[in-house]
N, CA, C and O of each residue as an XYZ file, in Angstrom:
396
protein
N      94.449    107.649     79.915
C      94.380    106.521     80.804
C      94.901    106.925     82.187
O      95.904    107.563     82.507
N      94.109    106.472     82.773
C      94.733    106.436     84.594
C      95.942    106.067     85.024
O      96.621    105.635     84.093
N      96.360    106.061     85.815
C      97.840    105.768     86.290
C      97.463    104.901     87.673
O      98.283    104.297     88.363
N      96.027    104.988     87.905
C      95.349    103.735     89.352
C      94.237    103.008     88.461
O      93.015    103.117     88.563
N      94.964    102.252     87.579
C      93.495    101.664     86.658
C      92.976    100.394     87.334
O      92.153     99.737     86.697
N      93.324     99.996     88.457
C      93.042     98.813     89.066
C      92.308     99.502     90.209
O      91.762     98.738     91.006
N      92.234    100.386     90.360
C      91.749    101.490     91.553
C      90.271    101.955     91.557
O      89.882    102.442     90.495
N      89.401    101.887     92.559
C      88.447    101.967     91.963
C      87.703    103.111     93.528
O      88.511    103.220     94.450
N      86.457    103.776     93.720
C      85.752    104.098     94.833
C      85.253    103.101     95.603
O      84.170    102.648     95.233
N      85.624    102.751     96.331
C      85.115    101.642     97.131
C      84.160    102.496     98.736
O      84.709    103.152     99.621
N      82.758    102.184     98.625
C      82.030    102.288     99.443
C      81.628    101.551    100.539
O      80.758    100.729    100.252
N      82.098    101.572    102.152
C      81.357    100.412    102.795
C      80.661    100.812    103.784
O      80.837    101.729    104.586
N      79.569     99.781    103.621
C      78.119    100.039    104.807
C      78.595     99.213    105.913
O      79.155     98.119    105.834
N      78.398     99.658    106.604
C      78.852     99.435    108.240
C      76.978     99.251    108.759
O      76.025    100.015    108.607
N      77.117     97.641    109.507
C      76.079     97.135    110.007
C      75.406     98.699    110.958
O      74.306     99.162    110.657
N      76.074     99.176    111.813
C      75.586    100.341    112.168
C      74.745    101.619    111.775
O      74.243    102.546    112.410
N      74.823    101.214    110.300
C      74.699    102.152    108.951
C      75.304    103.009    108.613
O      74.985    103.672    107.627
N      76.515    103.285    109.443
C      77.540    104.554    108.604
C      78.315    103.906    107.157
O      78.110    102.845    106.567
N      79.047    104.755    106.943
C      79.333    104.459    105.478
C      80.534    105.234    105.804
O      80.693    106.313    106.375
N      81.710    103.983    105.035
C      83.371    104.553    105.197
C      84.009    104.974    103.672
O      84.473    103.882    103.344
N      84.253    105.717    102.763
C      84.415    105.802    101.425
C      85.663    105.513    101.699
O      86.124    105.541    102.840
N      86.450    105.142    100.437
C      87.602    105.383     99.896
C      87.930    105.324     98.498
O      87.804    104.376     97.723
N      88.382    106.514     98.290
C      88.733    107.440     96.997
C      88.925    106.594     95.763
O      88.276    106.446     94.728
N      90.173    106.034     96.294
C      91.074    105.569     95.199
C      91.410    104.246     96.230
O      92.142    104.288     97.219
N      90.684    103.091     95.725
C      91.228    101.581     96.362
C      90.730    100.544     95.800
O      89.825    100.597     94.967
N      91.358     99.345     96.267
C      90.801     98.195     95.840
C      90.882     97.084     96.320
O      91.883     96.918     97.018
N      89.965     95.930     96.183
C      89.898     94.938     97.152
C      90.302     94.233     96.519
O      90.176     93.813     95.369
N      91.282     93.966     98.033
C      92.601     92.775     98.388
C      91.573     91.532     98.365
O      91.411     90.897     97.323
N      91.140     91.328     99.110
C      90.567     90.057     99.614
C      89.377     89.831    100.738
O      88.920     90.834    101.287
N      88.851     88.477    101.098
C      88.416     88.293    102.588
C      89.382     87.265    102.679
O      89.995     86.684    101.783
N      89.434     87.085    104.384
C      90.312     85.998    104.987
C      89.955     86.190    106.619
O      89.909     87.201    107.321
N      89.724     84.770    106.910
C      89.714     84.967    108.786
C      89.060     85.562    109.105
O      89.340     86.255    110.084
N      87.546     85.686    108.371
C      86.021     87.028    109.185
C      86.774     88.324    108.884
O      86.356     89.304    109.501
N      87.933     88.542    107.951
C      88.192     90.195    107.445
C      88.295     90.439    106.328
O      88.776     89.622    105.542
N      87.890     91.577    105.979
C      87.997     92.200    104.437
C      89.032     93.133    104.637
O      89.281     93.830    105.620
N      89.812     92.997    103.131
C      91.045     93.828    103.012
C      91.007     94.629    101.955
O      90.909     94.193    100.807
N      91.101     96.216    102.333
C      91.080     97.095    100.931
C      92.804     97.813    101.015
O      93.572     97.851    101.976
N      92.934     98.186     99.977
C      94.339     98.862     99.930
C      93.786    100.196     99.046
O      92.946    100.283     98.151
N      94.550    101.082     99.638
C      94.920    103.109     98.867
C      95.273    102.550     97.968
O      95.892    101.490     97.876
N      94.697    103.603     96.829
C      95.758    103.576     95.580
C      96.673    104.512     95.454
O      97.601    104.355     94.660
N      96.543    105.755     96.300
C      97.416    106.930     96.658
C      98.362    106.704     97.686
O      97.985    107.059     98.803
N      99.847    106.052     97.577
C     100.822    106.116     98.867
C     100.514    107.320     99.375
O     100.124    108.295     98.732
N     100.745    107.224    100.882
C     100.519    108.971    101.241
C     101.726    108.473    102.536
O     102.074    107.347    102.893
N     102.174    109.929    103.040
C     103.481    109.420    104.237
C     103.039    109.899    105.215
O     103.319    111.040    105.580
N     102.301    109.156    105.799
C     102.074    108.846    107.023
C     102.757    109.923    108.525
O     102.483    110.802    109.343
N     104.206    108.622    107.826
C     105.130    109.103    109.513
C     105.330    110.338    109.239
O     105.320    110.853    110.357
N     105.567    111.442    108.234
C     106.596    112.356    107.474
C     107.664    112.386    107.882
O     108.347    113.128    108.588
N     107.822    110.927    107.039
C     109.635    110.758    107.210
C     109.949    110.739    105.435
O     111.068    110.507    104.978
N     108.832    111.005    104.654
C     109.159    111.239    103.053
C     109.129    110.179    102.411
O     109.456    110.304    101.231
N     108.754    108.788    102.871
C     108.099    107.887    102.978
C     107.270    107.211    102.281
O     107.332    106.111    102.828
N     106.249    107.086    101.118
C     105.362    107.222    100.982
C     105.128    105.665    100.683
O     105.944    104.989    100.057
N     103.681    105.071    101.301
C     103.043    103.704    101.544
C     101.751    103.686    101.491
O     100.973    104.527    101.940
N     101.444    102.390    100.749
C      99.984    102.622    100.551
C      99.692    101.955    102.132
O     100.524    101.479    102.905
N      97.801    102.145    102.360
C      97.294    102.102    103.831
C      96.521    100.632    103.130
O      96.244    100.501    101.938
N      96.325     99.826    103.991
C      96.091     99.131    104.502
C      94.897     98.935    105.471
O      94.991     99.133    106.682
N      93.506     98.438    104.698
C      92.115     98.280    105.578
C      92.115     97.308    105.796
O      92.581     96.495    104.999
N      91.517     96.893    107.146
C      91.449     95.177    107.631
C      90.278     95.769    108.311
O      90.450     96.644    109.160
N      88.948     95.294    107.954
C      87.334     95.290    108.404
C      86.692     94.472    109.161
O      86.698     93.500    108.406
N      86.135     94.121    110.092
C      85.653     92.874    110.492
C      84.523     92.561    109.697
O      83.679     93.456    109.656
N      84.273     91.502    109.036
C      83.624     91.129    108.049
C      81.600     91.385    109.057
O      80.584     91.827    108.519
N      81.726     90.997    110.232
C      80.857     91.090    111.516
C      80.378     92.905    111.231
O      79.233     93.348    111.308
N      81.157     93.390    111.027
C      80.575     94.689    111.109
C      80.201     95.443    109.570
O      79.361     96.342    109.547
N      80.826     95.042    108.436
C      80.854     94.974    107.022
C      78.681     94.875    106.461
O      78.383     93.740    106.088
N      77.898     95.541    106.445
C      76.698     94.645    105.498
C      77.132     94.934    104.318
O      77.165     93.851    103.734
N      77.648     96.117    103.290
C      77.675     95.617    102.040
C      79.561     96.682    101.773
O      80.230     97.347    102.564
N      79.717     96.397    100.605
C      80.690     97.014     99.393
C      80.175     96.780     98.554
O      79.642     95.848     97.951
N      80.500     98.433     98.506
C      79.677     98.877     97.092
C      81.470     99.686     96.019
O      82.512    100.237     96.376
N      80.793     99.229     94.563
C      82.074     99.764     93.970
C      81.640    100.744     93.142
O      80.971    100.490     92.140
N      82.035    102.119     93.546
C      80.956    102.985     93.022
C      82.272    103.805     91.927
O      83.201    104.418     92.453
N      82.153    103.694     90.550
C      83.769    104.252     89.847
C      82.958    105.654     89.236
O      81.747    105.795     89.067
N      84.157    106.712     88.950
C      84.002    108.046     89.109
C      83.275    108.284     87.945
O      83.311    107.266     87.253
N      82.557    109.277     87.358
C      81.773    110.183     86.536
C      82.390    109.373     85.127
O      81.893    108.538     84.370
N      83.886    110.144     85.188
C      84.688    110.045     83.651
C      84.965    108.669     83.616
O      84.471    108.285     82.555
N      85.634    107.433     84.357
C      85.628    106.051     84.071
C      84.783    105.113     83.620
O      83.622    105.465     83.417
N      85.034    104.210     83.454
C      84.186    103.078     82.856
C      83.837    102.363     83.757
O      84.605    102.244     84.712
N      82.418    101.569     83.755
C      81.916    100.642     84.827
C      82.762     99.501     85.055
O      82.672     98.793     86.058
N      83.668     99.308     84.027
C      84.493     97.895     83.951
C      86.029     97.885     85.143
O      86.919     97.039     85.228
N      85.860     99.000     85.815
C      87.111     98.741     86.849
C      87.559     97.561     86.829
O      86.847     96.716     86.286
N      88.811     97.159     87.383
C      89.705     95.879     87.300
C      89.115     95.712     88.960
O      89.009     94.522     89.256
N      88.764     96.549     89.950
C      88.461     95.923     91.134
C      86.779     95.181     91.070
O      86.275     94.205     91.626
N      86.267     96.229     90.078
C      84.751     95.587     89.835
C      84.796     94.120     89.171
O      83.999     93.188     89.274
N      85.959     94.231     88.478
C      86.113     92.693     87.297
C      86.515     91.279     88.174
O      85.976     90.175     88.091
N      87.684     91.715     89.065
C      87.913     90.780     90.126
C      87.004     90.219     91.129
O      87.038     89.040     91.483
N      86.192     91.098     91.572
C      84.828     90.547     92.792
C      84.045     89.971     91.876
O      83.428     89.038     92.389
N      83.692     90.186     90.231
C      82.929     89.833     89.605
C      82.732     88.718     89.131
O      81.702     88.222     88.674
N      84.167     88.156     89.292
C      85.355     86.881     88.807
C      85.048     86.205     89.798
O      84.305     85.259     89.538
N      85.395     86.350     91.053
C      85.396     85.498     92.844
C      84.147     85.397     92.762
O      83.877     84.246     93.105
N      82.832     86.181     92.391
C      81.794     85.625     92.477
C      80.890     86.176     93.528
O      79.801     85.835     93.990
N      81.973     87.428     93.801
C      81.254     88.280     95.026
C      80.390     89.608     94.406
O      79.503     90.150     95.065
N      80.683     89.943     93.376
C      79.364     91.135     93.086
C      78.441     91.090     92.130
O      78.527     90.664     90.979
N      77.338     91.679     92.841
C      76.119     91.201     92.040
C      75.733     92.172     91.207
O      76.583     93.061     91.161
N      74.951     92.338     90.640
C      74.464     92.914     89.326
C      74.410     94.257     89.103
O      74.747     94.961     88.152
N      73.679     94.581     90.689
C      73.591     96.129     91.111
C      74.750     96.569     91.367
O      74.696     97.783     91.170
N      76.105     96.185     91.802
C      77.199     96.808     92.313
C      77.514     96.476     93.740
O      78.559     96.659     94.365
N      76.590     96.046     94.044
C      76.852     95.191     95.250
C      77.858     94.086     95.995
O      77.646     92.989     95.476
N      78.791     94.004     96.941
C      78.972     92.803     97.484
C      78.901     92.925     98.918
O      79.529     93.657     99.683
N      77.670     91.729     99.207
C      77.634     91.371    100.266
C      78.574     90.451    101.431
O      78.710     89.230    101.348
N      79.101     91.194    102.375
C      79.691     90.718    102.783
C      79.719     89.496    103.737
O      80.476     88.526    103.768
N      78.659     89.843    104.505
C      78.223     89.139    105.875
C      77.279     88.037    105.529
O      76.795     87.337    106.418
């Protein structure tokens, strides 16, 4: 078992069409036109020895999709896939649309 089992690849399409990955994260929320993802890896930043997870705040305006894409060896059932699945935000394909 994982030790980030709530942690999942989180993919986002940027209206522009680039695409921002992150490894190991999971979605916080929307609120106020923003989407919020959090690291599942603290990493230290300042190197003051430190270590804190990061903190994404997206403009929902620039967001077209999240995608929850989980690794080779895991299961499709991520706890971040189960939660958007729950709120009512992802669709069948893996999709959530943001905008």
């Amino acid at each position: 078992m994982s030790t980030h089992d709530a942690f999942s690849t989180i993919s986002v399409r940027h209206t522009d069409g680039s695409r921002e990955v992150h490894a190991c994260a999971r979605f916080l929320g929307i609120r106020d036109g923003y989407l919020f993802l959090e690291d599942g890896v603290p990493t230290d930043r300042a190197g003051m020895g430190i270590k804190t997870a990061q903190t994404h705040v997206l403009a929902l305006a620039d967001v077209a999709a999240v995608d929850i894409e989980t690794h080779p060896d895991s299961d499709d059932n991520s706890e971040t896939g189960l939660a958007l699945e729950s709120a009512g935000l992802l669709n069948l394909d893996g999709t959530v649309y943001a905008g």
